[in-house]
N, C-alpha and C positions, 0 to 999 in steps of 0.2 A: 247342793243346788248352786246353780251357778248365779251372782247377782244381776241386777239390773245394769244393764250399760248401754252405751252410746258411741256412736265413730262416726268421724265426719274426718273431711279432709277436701277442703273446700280448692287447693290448690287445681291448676291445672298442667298434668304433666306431658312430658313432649320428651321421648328417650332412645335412642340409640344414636350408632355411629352415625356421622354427617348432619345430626338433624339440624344444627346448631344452623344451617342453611337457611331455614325455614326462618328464623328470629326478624329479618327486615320484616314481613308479613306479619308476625305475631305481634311484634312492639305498634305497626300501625292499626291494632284494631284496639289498642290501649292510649295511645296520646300519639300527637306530632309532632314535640319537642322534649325530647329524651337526653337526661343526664345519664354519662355513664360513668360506674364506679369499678374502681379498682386498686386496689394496694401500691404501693411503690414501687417492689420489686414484681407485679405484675405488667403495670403499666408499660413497660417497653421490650415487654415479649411479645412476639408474631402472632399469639393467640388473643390478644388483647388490640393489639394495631387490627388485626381483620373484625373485631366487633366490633369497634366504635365505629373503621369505617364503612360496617354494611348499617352504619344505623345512619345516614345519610350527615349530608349538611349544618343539619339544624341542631347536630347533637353539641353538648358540651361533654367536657370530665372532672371528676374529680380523685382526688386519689391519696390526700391525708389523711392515712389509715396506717396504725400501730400496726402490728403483729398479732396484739390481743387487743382487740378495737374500744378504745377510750370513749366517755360519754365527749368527749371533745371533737373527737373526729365526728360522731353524729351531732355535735351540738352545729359544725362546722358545715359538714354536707348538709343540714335540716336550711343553714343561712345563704348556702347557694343556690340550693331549690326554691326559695323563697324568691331571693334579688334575680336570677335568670327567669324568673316563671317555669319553670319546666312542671311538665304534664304527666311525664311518665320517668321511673329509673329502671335503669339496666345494669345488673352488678354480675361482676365475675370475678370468680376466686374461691377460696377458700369460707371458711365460717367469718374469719374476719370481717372481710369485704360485704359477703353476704349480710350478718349480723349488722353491720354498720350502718347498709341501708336499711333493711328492715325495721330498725327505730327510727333510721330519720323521715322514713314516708310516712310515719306518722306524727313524728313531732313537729316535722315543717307544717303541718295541716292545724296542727293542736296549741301550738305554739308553748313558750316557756322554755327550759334548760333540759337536756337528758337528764343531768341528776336529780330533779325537779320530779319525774318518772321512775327513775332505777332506781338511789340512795335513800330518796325521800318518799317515797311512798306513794306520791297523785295518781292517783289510776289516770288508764287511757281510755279514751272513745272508741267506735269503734272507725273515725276517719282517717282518710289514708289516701296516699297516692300509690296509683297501680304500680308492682314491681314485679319485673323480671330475673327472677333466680338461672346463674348459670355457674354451676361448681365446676370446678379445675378439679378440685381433689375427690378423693371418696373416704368418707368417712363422717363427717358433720353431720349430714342428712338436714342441712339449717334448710336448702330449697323448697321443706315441703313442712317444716315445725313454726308453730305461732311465738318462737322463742331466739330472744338475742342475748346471748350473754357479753358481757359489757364491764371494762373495768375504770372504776373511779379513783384513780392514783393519789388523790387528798383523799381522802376516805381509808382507803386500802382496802378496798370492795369490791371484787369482783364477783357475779352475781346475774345469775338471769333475770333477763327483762321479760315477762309473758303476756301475752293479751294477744284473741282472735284477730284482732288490725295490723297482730305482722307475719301472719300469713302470706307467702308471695303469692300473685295471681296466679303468674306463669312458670314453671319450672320448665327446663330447658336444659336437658343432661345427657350432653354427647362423650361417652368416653376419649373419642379420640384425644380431649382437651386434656386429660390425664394424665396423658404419655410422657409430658414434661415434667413430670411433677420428683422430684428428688429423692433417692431412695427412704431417708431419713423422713422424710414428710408422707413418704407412701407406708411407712411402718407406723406410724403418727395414725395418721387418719385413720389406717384400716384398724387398730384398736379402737380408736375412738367408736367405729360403727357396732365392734364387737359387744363393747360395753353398753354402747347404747342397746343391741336386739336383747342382750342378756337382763340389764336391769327393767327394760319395758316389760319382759316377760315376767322377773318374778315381782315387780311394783304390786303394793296392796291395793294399786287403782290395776288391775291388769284384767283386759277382756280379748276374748276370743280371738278376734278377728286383729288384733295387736298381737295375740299370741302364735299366732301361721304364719305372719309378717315376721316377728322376732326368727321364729326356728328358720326358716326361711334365711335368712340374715347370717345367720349362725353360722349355719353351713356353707354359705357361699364366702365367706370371711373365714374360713377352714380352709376352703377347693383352693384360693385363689391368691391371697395374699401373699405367701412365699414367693408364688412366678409372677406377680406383678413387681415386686420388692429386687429379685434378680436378674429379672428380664423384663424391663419396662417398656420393650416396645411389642409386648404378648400380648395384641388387640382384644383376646378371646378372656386375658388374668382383668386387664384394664374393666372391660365391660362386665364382667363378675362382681368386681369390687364395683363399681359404680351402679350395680343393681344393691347390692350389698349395701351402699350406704344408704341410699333412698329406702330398702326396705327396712334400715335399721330404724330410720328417721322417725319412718309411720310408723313403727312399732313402739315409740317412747312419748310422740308426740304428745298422746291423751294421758298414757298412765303415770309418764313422767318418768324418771329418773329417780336413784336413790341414793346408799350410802356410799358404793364407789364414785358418785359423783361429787357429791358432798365433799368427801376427801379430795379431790381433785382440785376443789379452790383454793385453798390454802398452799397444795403443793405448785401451783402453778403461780398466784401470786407472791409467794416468799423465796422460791428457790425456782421462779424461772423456769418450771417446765412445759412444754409443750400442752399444749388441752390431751391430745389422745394419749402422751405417751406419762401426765399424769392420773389420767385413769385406768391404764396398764399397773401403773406399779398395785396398787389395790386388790387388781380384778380377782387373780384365782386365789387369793388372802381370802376375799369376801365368798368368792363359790365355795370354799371351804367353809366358812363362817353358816352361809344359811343351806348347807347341803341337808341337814338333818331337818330342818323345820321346814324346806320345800318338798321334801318327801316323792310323791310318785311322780307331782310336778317337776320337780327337777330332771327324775329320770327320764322326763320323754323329752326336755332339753335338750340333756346329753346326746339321746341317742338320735333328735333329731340333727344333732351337731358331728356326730359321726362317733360317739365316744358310748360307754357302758355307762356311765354313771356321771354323777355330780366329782367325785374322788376326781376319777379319770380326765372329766373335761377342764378342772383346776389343771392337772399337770402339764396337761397340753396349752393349754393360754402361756404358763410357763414357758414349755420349752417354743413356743410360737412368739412370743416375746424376745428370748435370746435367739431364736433362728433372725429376727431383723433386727438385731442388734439393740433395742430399746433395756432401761435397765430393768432389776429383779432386787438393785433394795436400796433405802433409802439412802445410806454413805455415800451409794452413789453419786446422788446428787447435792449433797452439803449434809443432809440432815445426821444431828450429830444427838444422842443420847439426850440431853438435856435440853435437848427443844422438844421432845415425846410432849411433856404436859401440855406446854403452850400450840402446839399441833393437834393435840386432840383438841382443847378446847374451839378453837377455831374451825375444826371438819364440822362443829356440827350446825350446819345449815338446815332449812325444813324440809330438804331433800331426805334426809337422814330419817324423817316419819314414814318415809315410805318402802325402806326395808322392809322385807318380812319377817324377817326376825329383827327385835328391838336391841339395840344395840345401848351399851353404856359406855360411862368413860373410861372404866376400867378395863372392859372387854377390847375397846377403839384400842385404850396405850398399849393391853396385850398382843394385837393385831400387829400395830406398829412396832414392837418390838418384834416381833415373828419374824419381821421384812427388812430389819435394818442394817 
């Protein structure tokens, strides 16, 4: 029997090529004085000069944003939203940028420190300043999830932020904006979605309507990613993937995420990897790991992902991983035998409860030894 569940997705989305046109109209049915946000290295590309200036006169920017967005950048955008009054934000980028506003439209409302909300525990309200999601990349899916993750470098925490208040209003996702995006960051992100439709799907919170979004996801993150990665100006691989990541988004939003994410934090904060292409190294480790206790579930996975089985679509993430050059084991990237324990102990965030198979630290160090 299938349990009781729930889906919402309160955003409002706005998707294909050109739409991004449409955004002067959308931002004024939300405020009059619009901050816009964006990264460093986004700020003085032609895709960023044409948002801020079809957001007229009255806009500001900001744009002190990490790589992996610090409770400091939000603590920092929360203090300019505040001091300019602005009414409404408009961010474009990657999960960074995205993520970064997303806490700050609601901490400048709520007042206090990000860490105050992320490290320390305070719940959030549910107030907020309207925000306008528009992804460059594909693979996040942050435009359409109640979710920032957020890193606090005294702490050594990185760590999602979740509450309904950072839901953006508006999503706004024109592939074309993608086309710039570098092949290493296109191999990045389209894991990241993969992982994302794959653990929404087998999450022990996973429902229906999450799980046709995932398979969905899947597949399109199979068809697409290779011709987006080697020919990034294939409007048709572009728009795939950027269906792909939005689908992936909805498909994790509610049931969440699990152990390959889990493990993701520790590899991305100690050894520097990228968010997607830390939850790659894990991914077909873990489809092997819960392939027997997903059972017929998994099989329609696979085969709605284009593969026979659970076996089969592990090897393919595999060899989908080395076709864009992301790695396949830990040495790769520093990790050296006798960091295994101190690595386990740190994957296991409460992400790791929602495996469907339960996972120990024995079984984790076994994993990670399998990969290294």
């Amino acid at each position: 029997m299938t349990p009781l569940w729930t889906y919402k997705q309160p955003t409002e989305i706005h998707f294909g090529l050109g739409v991004r046109r449409a955004l002067p109209d959308l931002v004024c049915r939300l405020g009059r004085r619009p901050i816009f946000v964006a990264d460093r290295g986004m700020m003085p590309h032609a895709n960023a000069r044409e948002v801020l200036a079809s957001l007229g006169p009255e806009a500001q920017a900001f744009s002190d944003i990490d790589p992996n967005p610090t409770i400091h950048s939000v603590d920092a955008l929360a203090s300019q939203i505040r001091q300019q009054d602005r009414d409404v934000v408009v961010a474009l980028g990657g999960g960074s940028s995205l993520d970064c506003a997303k806490a700050a439209c609601a901490i400048a409302l709520q007042g206090g420190t990000a860490r105050r909300y992320h490290s320390e525990g305070l719940a959030l309200d549910g107030c907020r300043l309207p925000l306008v999601a528009i992804p460059t990349t594909a693979g996040t899916g942050s435009e359409v999830t109640p979710i920032a993750v957020l890193d606090d470098p005294e702490k050594q925490r990185k760590a999602p932020l979740v509450h309904d208040s950072l839901f953006p209003t508006i999503a706004v996702i024109d592939p074309e904006l993608s086309v710039s995006m570098p092949p290493f960051v296109t191999a990045c992100t389209g894991l990241d979605a993969l992982a994302h439709a794959i653990e929404g799907y087998w999450s022990k919170n996973h429902q229906p309507i999450c799980d046709a979004l995932a398979c969905e996801a899947a597949a399109l993150v199979f068809r697409h990613l290779v011709s987006a990665f080697t020919a990034p100006n294939d409007l048709e691989a572009r728009e795939g993937m950027s269906l792909a990541a939005l689908m992936g988004g909805m498909a994790f939003q509610l049931p969440k995420n699990a152990a390959v994410h889990a493990c993701s934090f520790p590899l991305s904060s100690r050894y520097h990897m990228p968010h997607g292409a830390a939850c790659a190294m894990t991914l077909d480790a873990f489809i092997r790991f819960n392939a027997e206790t997903l059972g017929k579930r998994g099989v329609r996975l696979a085969r709605a992902a284009g593969y026979g089985d659970m076996l089969a679509l592990a090897e393919a993430v595999l060899q989908l991983k080395q076709s864009v050059g992301l790695p396949s084991h830990l040495r790769e990237v520093g990790v050296c035998e006798s960091d295994l324990d101190s690595l386990v102990e740190a994957s296991f965030h409460p992400l790791m409860n929602n495996n469907p198979r339960s996972v120990t630290p024995q079984e984790l160090r076994a994993l990670y030894e399998s990969i290294l």
